[in-house]
N, CA and C atoms as a LAMMPS dump frame, in Angstrom:
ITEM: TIMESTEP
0
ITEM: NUMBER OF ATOMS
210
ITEM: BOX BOUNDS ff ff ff
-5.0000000000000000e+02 5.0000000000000000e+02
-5.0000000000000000e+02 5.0000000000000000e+02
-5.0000000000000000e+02 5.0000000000000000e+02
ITEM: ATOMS id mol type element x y z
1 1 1 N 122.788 194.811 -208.247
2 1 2 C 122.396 194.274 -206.966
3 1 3 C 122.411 195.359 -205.898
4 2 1 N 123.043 196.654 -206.075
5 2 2 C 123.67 197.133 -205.167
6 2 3 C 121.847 198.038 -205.175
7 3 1 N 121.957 198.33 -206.028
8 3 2 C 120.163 199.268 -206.312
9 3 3 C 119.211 198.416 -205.767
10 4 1 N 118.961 197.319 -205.682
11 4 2 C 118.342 196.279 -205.659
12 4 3 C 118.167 196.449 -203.637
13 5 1 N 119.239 196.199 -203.197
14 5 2 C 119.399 196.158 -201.933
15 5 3 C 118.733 197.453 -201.349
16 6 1 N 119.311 198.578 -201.642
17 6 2 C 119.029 199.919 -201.627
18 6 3 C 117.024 200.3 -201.996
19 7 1 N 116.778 199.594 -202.393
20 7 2 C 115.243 199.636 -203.131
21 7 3 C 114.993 200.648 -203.751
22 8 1 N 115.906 200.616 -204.57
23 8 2 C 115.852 201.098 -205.991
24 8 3 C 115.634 200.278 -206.502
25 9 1 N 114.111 199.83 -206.947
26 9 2 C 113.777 199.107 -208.341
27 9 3 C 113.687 199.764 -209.471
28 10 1 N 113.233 200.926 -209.835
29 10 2 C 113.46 201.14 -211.033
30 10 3 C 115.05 201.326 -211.397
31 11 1 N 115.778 201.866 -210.396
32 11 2 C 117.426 201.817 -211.214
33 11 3 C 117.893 200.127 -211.39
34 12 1 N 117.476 199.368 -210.149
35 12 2 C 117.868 198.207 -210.326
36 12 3 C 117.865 197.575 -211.65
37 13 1 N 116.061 197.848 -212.335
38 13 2 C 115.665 197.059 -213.598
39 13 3 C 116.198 197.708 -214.437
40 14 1 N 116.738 198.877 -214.294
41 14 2 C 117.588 199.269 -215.282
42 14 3 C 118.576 198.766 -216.034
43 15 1 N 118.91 198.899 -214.535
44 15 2 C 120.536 198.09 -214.53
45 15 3 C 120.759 196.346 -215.227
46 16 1 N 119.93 195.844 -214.56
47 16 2 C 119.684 194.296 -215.102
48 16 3 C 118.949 194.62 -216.608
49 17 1 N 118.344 195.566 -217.059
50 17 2 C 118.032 195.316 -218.541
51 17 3 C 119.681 195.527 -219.526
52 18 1 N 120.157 195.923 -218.784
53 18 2 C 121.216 196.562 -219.332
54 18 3 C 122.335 194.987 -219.47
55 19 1 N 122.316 194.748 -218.433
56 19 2 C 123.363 193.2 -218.617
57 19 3 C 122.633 192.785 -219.111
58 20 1 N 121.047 192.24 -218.935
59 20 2 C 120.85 191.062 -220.107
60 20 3 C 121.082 191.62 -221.928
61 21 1 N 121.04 193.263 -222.258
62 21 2 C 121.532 193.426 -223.694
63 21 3 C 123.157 192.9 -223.978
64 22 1 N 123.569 193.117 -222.372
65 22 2 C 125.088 192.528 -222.526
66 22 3 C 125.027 191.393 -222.928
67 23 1 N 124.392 190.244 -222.112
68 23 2 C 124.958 188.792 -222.048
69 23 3 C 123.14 188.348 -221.938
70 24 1 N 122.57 188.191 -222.864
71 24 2 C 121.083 187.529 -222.871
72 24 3 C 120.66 186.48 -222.148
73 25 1 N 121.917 185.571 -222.001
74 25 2 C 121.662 184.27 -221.349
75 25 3 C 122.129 184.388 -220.293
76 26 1 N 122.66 185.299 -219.385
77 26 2 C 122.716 185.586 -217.789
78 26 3 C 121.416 185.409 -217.288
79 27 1 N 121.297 184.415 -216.522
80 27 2 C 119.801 184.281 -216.005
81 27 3 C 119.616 184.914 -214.813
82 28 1 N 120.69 185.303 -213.751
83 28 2 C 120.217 185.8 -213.04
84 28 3 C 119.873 187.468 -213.309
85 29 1 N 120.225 187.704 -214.438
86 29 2 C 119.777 189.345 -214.491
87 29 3 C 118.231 189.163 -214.548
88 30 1 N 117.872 188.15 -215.591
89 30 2 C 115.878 188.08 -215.834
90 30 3 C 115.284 187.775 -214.163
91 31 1 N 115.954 186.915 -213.075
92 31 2 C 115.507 186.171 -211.872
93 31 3 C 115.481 187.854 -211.048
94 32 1 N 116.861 188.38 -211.288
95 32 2 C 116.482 189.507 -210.115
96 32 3 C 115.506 191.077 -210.705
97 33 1 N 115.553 191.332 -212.003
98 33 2 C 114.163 191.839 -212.34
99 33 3 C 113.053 191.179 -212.149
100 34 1 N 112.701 190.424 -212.406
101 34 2 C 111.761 189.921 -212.164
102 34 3 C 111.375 190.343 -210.697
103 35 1 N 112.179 189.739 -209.66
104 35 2 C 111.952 190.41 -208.277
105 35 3 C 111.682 192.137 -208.266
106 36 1 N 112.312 192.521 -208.965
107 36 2 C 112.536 194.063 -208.692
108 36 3 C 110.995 194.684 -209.612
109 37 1 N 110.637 194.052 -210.712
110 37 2 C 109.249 194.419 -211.177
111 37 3 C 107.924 193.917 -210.086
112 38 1 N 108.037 193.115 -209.406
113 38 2 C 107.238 192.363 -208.339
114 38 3 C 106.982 193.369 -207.462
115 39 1 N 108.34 193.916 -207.066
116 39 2 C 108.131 194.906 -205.999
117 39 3 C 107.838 196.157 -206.09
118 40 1 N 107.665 196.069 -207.476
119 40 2 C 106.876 197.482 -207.733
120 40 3 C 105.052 197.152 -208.459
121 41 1 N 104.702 196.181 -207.911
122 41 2 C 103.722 195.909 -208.303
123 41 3 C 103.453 195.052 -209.832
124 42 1 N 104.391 194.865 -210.64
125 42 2 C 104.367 194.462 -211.936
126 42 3 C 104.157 192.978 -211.759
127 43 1 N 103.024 192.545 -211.879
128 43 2 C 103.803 190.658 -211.22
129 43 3 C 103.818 190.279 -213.169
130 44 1 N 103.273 190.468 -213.651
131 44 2 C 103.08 190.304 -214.935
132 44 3 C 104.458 190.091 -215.541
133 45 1 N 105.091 191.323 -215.523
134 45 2 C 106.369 191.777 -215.72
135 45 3 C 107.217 191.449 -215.2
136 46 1 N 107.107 190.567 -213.97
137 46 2 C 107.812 189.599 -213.012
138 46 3 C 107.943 188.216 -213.662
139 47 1 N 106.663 187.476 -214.036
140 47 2 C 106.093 186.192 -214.229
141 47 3 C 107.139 186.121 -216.112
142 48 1 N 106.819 187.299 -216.45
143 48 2 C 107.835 186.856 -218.123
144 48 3 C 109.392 186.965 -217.696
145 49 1 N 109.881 187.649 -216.918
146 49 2 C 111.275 187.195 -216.456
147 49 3 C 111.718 186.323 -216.025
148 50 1 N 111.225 185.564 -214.51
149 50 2 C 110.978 184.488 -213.91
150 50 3 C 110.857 183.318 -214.902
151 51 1 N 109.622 183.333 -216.371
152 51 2 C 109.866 182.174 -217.032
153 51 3 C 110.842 182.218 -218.072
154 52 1 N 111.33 183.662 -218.5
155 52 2 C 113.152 183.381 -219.033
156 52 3 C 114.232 182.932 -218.074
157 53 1 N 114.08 183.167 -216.949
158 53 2 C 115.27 182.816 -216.344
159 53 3 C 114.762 181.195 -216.193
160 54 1 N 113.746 180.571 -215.763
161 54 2 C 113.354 179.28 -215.674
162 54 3 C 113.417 178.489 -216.79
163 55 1 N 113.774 179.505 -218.041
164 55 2 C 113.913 178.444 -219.585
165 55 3 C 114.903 178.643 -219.604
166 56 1 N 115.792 179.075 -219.103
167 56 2 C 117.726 179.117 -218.865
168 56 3 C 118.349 178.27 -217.694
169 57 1 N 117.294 177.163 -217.118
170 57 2 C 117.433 176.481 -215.97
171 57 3 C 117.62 176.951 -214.772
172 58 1 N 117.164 178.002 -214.469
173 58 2 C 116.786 178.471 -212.922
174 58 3 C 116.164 178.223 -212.392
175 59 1 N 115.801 177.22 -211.147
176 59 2 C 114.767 176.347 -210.546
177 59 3 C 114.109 177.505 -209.654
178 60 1 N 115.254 177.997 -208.505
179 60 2 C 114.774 179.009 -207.588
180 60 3 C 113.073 179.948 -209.033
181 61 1 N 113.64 180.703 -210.075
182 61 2 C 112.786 181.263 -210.843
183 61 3 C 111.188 179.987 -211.239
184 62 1 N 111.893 179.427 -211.928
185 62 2 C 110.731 178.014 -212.464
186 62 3 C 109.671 177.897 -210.471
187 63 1 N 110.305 177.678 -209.602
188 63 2 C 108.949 177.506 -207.978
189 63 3 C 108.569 179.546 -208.301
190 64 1 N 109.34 180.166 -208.225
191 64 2 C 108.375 181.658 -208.178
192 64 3 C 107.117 181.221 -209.785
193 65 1 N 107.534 180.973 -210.78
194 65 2 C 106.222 180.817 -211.874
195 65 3 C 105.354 179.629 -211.281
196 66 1 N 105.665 178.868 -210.866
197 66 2 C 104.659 177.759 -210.209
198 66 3 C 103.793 178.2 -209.12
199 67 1 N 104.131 178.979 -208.407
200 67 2 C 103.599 179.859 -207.156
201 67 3 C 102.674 180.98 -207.439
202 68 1 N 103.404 181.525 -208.334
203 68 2 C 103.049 183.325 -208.706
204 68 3 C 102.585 183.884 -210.054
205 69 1 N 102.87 182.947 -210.912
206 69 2 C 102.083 183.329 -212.159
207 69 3 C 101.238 182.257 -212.554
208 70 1 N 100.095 182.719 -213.192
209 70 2 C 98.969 181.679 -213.998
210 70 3 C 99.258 181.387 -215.113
């Protein structure tokens, strides 16, 4: 989060790829990559995080795929 704030997205998505090898079913690591690929232009790469974290019951994620991905 701390990269994240800082706008460091690529260390951020680092970082969050790294906890989800930790703990797969942490949803907010897929919800805040997802943001952090967005902001580097990836929405693609946003939209498949967003719908893992939304198939792990993250609503906030599930309205960004309803909004932002096709």
């Amino acid at each position: 989060m701390s990269k994240m704030r800082l706008k460091d997205n690529y260390g951020a998505i680092a970082d969050f790829t790294k906890v989800i090898e930790l703990n797969p079913d942490f949803v907010y690591a897929y919800s805040n990559r997802g943001v952090s690929k967005e902001n580097l232009g990836d929405l693609n790469g946003a939209c498949n995080d967003w719908k893992k974290a939304a198939s792990l019951g993250d609503e906030e994620s599930a309205k960004w795929v309803r909004d932002q991905c096709n």
